[in-house]
Each structure stands twice: as C-alpha cells, then as structure tokens.
C-alpha positions in Angstrom: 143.7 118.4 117.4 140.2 117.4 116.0 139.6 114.1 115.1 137.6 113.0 111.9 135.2 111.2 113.9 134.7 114.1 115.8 133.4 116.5 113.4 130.1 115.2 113.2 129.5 115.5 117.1 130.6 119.4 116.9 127.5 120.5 114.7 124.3 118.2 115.5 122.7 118.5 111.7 125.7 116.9 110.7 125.7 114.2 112.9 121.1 114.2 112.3 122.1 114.0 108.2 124.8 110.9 108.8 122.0 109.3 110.9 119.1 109.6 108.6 121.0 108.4 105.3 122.1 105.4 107.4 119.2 104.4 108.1 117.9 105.2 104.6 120.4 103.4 102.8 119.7 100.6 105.0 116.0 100.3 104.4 116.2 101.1 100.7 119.1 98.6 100.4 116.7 95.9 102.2 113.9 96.9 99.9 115.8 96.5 96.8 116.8 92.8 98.0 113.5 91.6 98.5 111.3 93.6 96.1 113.7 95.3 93.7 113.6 94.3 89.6 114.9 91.1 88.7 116.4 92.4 85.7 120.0 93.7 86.2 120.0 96.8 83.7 117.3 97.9 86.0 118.6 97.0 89.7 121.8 99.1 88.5 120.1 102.2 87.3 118.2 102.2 90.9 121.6 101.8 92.5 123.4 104.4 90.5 120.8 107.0 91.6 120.7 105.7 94.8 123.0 108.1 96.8 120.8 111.1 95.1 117.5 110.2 96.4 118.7 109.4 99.6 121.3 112.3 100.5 117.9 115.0 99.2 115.3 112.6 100.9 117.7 113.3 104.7 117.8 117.0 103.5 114.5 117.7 103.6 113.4 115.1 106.6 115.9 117.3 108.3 114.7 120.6 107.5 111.2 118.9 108.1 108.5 122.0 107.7 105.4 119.4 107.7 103.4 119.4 111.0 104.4 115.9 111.5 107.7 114.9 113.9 110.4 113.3 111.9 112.3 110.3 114.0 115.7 110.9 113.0 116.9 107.4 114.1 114.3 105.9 111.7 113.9 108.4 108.9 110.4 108.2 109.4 107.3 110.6 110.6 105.7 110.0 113.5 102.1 111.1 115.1 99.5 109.7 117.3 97.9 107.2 115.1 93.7 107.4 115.1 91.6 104.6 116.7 90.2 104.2 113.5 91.7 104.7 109.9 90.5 108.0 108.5 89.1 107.1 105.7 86.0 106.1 107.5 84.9 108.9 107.4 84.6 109.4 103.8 81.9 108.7 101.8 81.8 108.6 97.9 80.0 112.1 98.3 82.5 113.8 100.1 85.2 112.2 97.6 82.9 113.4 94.6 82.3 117.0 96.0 86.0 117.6 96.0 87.5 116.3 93.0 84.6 117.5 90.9 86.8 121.2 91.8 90.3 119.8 92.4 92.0 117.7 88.8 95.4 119.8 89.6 98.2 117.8 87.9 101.2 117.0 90.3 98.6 117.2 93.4 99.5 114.6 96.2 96.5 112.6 97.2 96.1 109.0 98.9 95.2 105.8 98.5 93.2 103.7 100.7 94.3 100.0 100.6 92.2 97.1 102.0 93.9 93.7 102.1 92.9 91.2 104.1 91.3 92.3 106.6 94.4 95.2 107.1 93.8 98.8 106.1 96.7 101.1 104.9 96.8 104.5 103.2 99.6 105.1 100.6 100.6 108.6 98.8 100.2 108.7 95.3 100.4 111.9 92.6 97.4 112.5 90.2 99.3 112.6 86.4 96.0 112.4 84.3 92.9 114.1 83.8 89.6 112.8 81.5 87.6 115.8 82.3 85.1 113.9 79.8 84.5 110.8 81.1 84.9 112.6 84.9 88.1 110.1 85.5 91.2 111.4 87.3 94.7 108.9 86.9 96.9 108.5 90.2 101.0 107.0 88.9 100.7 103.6 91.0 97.1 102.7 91.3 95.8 104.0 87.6 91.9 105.1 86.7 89.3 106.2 89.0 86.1 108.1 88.9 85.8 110.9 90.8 83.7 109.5 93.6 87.3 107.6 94.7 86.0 104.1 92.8 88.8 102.0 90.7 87.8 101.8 87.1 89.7 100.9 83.7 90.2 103.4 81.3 86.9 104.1 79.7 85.1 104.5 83.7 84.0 101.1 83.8 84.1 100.3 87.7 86.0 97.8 88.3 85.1 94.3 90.5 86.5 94.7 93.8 85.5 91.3 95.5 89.0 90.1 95.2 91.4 90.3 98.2 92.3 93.7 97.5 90.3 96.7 97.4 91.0 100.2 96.8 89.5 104.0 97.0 91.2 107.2 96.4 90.3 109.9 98.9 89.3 113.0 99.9 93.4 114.2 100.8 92.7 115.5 104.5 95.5 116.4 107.0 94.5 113.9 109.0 94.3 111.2 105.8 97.8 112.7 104.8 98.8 112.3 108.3 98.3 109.0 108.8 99.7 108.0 105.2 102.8 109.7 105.8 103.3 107.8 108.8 102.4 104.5 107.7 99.6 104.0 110.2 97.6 100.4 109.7 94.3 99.2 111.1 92.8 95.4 111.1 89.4 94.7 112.4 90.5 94.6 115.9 92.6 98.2 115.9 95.5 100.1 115.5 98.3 97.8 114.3 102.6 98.4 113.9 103.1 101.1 111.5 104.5 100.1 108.0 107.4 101.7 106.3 107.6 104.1 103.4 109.0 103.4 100.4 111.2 105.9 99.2 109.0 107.0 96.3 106.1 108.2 99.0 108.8 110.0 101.0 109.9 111.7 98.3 106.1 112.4 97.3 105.4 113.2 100.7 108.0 116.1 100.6 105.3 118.0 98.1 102.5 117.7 100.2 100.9 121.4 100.9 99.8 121.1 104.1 98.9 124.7 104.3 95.6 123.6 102.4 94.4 120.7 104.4 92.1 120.8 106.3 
C-alpha cells in the first residue's frame, strides 16, 4: 500500500516543486517580517496572494528554459560569478547606442546599484517612454536618460554623490546573468551572492534570452 509521504518520492518534479515552494515560502515569509508594510491592510493583501506567486514562481524555476542552472534546494539561479561586475564594461555610449533603438514597453533591463563600496545589479521592467525629452521610466528606480543616468521627470540628472548611486544598463546576457543570480562585488572582489526578491524572479521569468548577446 502507498503511503502519502511516499508519493512525492515516486515522481521527482513532484518532490523538485514541494522543495522549491518550501524554500520560497520560507524566504518570502522572512522578507515580509523584516521588510514587509507596516500597515496591516497591506501585509494581508501580500499574504492572501502569497500561495499564487509562489506555487507559479516553482513552476517555472522548474521548467527553467533560461541558460542559467536553477538550485532547487534554494530556489535560486546559479552561474559562475565574473571577477568583475559586468557593468564595467559599459560606458554611457554603449547605454545610449542601445536605448536610442530599444523603448519596448514590458522589456526587462537592469539596474546597477553602488552602495557603499558594494556593487549589485537588480531586474527592473521599463513602464514609460518620453520619446521627447529622450527619458525612458523603469517600476522601482523611476527616470533616466538614455545614456543609463538617473534624472527626475523633466531629464534633469540627478546628484549622485550621496551613498547610493545608480545606472541603468545596456541588458547583456552576461549583465542579466549576473542579476538573476544575485552576484555582488566590493573593491576587493567577488562577494556572497544576495537573494532575489520575489518580484525580480518573477520578472526574471520574462527575460528573452534568445536576444542577448
């Protein structure tokens, strides 16, 4: 007679999907504790829709189709990480060049983030377009011109001495790469990877790697 415990171990993607909602429910429920909203309404809508994002997030990390290797035990992508960040190799140029020709709403690009001495790349969408003032809009990080420079809504660059600084770029496999896998650098090297949040690995799911290059 089978055992209900034992189902999972006769068909592997079952026992793969259990495993990677675990451990997103786990990271997403740590998340919420420490950076979730501090008003309740809020908390409660994120937690009601919870179960969705994470059952369709383990559904696609398990029918992963990116070039990238998906730990199953961490619900996260993995790939050798660069002795330098990427984005070095960017200049405002080669960031003008291509989104002068690419303003598609819904594209996935990246974010460069400088903090402290510690470089990270996060995924962001582009949702606006001034084809006018040459500005393109990304959901989290808001105006820039299309040279990858932060600005406020009518292109004014803004001042970027502060402890943060920020540049979208050029979306590369290997920028995408290393965003996807939460790759960091400090002055001295590669560092620990960070972890998604479940908004970039949901993002990261429309990437079209077929046109990176």
């Amino acid at each position: 007679m089978v055992e209900q415990s034992d189902i999972f171990f006769q068909d592997p993607d079952s026992a793969a999907f259990a495993e990677l909602c675990n451990a997103l429910y786990q990271r997403e429920c740590l998340f919420l504790a420490e950076y979730g909203p501090n008003h309740t309404a809020l908390l409660k809508r994120k937690l009601k829709h919870l179960h969705i994002h994470v059952t369709q997030s383990a559904e696609q990390l398990l029918n992963n189709t990116s070039p990238l290797v998906v730990d199953r035990h961490n619900a996260s992508y993995q790939a050798k990480q660069s002795s330098k960040c990427p984005s070095t190799k960017q200049t405002s140029e080669t960031i003008k060049e291509y989104f002068a020709q690419h303003q598609t709403i819904g594209a996935i690009c990246a974010v460069s983030i400088n903090e402290m001495g510690m470089t990270h790349l996060e995924i962001d969408s582009l949702d606006r377009v001034d084809a006018e003032k040459a500005l393109i809009h990304v959901n989290k990080f808001g105006w820039f011109n299309i040279s990858g420079q932060p600005t406020n809504r009518e292109g004014d660059i803004l001042n970027q001495h502060g402890i943060q600084q920020i540049t979208l770029l050029k979306p590369t496999k290997a920028i995408m790469s290393a965003a996807c896998c939460g790759h960091r650098w400090s002055h001295s090297g590669k560092i620990s990877p960070r972890v998604l949040t479940m908004r970039e690995l949901r993002l990261s799911f429309n990437i079209k790697w077929k046109g990176l290059r």
